[in-house]
N, C-alpha and C positions, 0 to 999 in steps of 0.2 A: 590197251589204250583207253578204250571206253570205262575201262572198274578205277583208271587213275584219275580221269577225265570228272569221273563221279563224285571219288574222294575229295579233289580241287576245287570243286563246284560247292560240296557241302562245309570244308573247311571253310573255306572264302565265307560262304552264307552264315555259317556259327561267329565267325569272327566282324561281320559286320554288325548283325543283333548284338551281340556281345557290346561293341565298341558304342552303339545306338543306345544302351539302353542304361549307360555310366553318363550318358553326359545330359541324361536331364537334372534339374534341382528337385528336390521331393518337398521343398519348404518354399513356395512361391512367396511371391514379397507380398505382401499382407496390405500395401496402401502405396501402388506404384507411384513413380514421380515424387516419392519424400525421401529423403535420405535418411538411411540407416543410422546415420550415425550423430544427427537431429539430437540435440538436450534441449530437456524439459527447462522452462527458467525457474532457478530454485533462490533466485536472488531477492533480497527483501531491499524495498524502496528506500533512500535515506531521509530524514526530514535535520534540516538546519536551518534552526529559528534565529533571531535576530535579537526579536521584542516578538511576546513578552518573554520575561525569562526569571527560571525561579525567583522569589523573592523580590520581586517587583510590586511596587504595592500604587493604588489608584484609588483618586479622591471621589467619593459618589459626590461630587457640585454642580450638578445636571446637562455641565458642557462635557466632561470625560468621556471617553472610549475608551477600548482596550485596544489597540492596532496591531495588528497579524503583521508581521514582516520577517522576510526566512523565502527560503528553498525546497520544495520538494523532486528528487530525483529518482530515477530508476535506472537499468541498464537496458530494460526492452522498452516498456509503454506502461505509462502509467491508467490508474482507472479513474480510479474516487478517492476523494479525503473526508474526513466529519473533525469539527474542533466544536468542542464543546468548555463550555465551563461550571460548576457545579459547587454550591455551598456544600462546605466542611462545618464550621463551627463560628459561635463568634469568638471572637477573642477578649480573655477577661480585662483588660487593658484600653477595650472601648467604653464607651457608654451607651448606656443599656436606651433602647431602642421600643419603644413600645407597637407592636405587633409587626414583629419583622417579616418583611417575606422575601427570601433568598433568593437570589440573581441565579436561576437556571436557565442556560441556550445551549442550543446544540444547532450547528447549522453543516448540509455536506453541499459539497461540491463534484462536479462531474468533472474530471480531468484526460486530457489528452498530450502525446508525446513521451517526451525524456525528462522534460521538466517541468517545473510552473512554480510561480515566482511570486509570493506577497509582498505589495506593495503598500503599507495601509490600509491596508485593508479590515473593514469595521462589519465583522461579521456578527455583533449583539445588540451591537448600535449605543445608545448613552445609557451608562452606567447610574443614572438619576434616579435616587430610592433604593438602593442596591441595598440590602441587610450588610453593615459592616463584618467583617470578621474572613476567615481565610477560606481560600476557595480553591479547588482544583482545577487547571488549566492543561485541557488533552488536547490532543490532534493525532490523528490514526487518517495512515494513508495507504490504498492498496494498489498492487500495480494489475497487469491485466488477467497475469494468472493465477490471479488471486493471493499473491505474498503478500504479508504484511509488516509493516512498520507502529510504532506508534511511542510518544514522550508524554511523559503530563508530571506536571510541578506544581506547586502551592505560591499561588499571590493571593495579595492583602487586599480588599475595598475595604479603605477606610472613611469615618466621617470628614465632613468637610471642615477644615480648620476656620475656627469664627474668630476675629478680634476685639 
């Protein structure tokens, strides 16, 4: 009884180690309380402008603006935007300008949320003395995880019509 009593004793103990030693994880969760199954945001932010918009063309008569109007969105949160505007060329079809000096701005903005919303918004301020001729019109927006978006088109500052 006592050599069965033994065998009983050491099966049972093998089969408890045994059963102990299958049910840890050998791969511990790397950053507890996040979920596994968490996606990165791969989504890039939208931008729908309003005004200006290709081929739109503004008189330098020293009361004009260019006005921001449009939509930026995201599907997490957004970060920053920059619009800028930047001479191209003049157009041969102007007249000729003596010592032009090209209408370059850039301005950014800090953004928060899902969206944000221009509203006339005059981020160059007056277009008075602009170098006539075609210009490029960007805007590039980023959201938090750093996706990006960004449009840019060609408008006209032209001179100011005299009668």
């Amino acid at each position: 009884m006592k050599r069965s009593f033994i065998y009983f004793f050491l099966v049972t103990a093998l089969s408890v180690f045994a059963l102990a030693a299958c049910g840890g994880d050998d791969d511990p969760d790397p950053d507890p309380g996040t979920d596994p199954e968490e996606t990165v945001d791969k989504e890039k932010p939208t931008i729908s402008l309003t005004s200006p918009k290709e081929g739109d063309e503004f008189e330098n008569d020293g009361i004009k603006s260019i006005f921001l109007n449009g939509t930026l969105e995201d599907n997490e949160e957004l970060d920053s935007c920059v619009v800028s505007v930047s001479y191209n060329e003049k157009s041969a079809s102007l007249k000729s300008v003596p010592d032009p000096e090209p209408f370059n701005h850039e301005k950014s903005y800090s953004l928060s949320g899902k969206s944000h919303e221009f509203e006339n918004e005059d981020p160059f301020g007056i277009i008075d003395n602009a170098t006539p001729g075609e210009y490029t019109f960007s805007i590039k927006v980023m959201d938090a995880e750093g996706n990006e978006a960004e449009d840019s088109f060609t408008i006209t500052i032209k001179e100011p019509v005299t009668e």
